[in-house]
C-alpha positions in Angstrom: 157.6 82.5 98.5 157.2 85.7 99.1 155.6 87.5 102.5 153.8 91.4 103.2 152.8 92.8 106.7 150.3 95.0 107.3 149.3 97.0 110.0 145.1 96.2 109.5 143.5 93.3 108.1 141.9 96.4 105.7 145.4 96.9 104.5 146.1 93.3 104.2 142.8 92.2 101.8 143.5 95.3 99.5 147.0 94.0 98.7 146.0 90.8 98.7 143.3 91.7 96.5 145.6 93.9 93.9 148.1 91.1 93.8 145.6 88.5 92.3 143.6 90.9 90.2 147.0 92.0 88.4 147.5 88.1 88.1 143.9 87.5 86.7 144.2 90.1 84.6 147.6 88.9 83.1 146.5 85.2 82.8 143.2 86.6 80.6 145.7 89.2 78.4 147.5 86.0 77.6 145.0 83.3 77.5 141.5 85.2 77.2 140.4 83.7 80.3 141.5 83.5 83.6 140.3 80.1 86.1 140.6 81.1 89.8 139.8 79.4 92.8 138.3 81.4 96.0 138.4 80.1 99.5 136.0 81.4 102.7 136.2 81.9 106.2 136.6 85.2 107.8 140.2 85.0 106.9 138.7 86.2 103.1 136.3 88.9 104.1 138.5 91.9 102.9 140.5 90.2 100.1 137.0 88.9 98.6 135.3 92.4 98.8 138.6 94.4 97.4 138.1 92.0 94.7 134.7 92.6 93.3 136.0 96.0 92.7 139.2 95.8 91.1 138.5 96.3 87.3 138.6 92.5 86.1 136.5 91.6 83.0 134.6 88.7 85.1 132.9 87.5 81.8 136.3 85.9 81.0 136.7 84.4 84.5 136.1 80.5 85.6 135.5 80.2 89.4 136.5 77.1 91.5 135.0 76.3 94.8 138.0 75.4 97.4 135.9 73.1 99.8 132.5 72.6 101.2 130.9 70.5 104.4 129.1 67.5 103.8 125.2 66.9 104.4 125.2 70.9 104.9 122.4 72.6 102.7 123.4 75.2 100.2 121.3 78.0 102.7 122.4 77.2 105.9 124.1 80.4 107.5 127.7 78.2 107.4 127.2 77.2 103.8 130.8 78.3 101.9 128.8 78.2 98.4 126.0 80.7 100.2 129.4 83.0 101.8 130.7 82.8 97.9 127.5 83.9 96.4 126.5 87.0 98.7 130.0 88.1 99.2 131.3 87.4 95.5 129.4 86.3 93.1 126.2 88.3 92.8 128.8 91.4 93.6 130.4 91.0 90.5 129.1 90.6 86.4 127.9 87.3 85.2 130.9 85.2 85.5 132.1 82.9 82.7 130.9 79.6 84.5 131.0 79.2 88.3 131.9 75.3 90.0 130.5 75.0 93.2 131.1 72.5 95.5 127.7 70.7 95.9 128.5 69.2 99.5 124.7 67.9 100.1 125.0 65.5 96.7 123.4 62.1 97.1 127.3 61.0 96.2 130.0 62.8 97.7 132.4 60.5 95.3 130.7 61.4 93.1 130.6 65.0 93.2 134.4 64.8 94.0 134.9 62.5 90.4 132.4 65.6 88.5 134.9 68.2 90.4 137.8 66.2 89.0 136.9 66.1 85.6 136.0 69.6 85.2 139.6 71.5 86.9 141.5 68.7 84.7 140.7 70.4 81.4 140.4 74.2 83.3 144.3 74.8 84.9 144.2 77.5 87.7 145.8 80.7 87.0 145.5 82.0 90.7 144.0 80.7 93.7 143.2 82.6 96.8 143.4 80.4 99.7 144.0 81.0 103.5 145.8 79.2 106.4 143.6 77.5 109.1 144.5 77.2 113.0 145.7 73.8 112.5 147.7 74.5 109.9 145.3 73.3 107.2 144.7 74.1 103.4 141.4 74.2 102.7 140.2 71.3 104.9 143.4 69.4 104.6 143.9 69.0 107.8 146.8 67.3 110.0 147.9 64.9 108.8 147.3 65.7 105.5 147.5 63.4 102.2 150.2 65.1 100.8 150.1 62.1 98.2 146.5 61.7 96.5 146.5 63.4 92.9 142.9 63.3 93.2 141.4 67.2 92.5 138.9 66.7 94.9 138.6 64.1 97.8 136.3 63.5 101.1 137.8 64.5 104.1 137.4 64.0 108.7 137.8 67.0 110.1 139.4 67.5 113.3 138.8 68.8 116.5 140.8 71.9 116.3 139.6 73.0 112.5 136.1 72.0 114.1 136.3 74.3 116.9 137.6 77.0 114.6 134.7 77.1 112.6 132.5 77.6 115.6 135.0 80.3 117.3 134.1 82.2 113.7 130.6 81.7 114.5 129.4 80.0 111.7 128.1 77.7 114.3 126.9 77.5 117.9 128.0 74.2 118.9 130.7 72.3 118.4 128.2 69.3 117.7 126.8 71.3 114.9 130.0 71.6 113.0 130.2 68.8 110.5 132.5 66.0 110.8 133.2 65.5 107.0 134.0 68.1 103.9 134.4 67.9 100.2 138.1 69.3 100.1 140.2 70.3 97.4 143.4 68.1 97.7 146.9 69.7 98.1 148.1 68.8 95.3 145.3 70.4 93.4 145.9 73.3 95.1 149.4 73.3 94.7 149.4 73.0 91.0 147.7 76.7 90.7 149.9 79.1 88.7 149.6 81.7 91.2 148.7 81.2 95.4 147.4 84.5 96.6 147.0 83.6 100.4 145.2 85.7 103.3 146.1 85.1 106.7 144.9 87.7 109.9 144.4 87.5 113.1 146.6 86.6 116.2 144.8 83.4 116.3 147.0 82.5 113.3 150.3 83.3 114.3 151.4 79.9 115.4 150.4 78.2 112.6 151.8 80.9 110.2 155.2 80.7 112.0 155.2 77.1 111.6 154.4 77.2 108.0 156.3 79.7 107.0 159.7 78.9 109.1 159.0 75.5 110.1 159.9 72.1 108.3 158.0 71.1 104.9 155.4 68.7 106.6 152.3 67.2 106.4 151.5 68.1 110.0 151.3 71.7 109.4 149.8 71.4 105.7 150.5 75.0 104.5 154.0 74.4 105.3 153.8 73.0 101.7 153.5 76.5 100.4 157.6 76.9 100.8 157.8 74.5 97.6 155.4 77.0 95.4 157.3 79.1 92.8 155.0 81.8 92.9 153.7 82.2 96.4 152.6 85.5 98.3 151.4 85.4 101.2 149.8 88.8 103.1 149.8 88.9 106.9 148.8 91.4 109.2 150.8 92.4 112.2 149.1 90.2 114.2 149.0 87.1 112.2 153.1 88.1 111.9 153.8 88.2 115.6 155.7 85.3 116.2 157.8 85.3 113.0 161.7 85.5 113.4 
């Protein structure tokens, strides 16, 4: 695992960004394609942007969906597949195929078994992911199953990730915030070639001192990142603060 500080969260996406293009770009010299995963959240704005604009042939690129909220249509405001279609996918040429998380299925199992299926025969090269308040990986939240080999599963989320996603403003009420999110699982996550991850913001410094210096635990999920052979991870000063 690897670590970078920057002085801006500006600073902090463009590396970010460079780092995973340079990895996409590798993965498609050597296989022809490249099979990526993005994540959302605010945490992503700059990292997502630098990457719509960093010279990768996107007609060789596969596109995974990290999580979505249940029961939440596709254009509500908070919707992640509506955040990864303004802010990445109509920025950038046609992609090779694009696998959204449909959280407002009839069958959330469902959807998670159709998720399953698909990453099983696509293996990530790099996935760009973020660390939440609580610790969490996508919405893997405390405690999380640091067991399941399932791709994709059904999650509770918890207070503190729920209060999170208001604080962001992707909602106005706590009560608004779904209870319940299509996640991918850690282990899905884990098995990427390549973890890219994103982490601002002051408001993350406690969890990214715990899961960066802290025990491997499933209480702080991304602590889980300290096992990953090829892990970066970009801060910016303020995210830093409270590393030793």
């Amino acid at each position: 695992m690897e670590k970078f500080i920057y002085k801006t969260k500006q600073e902090m996406g463009n590396a970010a960004a460079a780092q995973a293009a340079d990895a996409i770009k590798q993965a498609i010299e050597e296989k022809g394609e490249a099979n990526i995963i993005l994540a959302t959240g605010t945490s992503q704005f700059e990292t997502i942007k630098s990457l719509t604009s960093s010279g990768i042939d996107f007609s060789k690129v596969t596109m995974f969906h990290l999580d979505e909220y249940i029961d939440l249509p596709a254009d509500h405001p908070a919707s992640f597949r509506k955040y990864l279609k303004e802010r990445f996918v109509d920025k950038v040429p046609a992609l090779k195929a694009v696998h959204f998380v449909e959280g407002d299925a009839e069958n959330p199992q469902q959807e998670c078994q159709r998720l399953g299926d698909i990453i099983a025969k696509n293996p990530i090269d790099v996935a760009l992911i973020g660390i939440g308040e609580n610790g969490h990986l996508a919405f893997n939240d405390p405690p999380a199953d640091f067991e399941t080999e399932q791709p994709y599963i059904i999650v509770e989320l918890d207070e503190k990730c729920r209060a999170q996603q208001m604080g962001e403003g992707w909602f106005k009420t706590l009560e608004q915030v779904p209870r319940r999110a299509i996640s991918m699982s850690i282990r899905q996550i884990i098995k990427s070639a390549c973890l890219i991850v994103s982490v601002p913001e002051k408001r993350k410094a406690e969890a990214v001192k715990n899961a960066l210096e802290g025990k491997v635990t499933n209480i702080c999920p991304a602590s889980i990142l300290q096992t990953h052979k090829s892990c970066k991870i970009f801060l910016d000063s303020d995210a830093a603060s409270q590393l030793s």
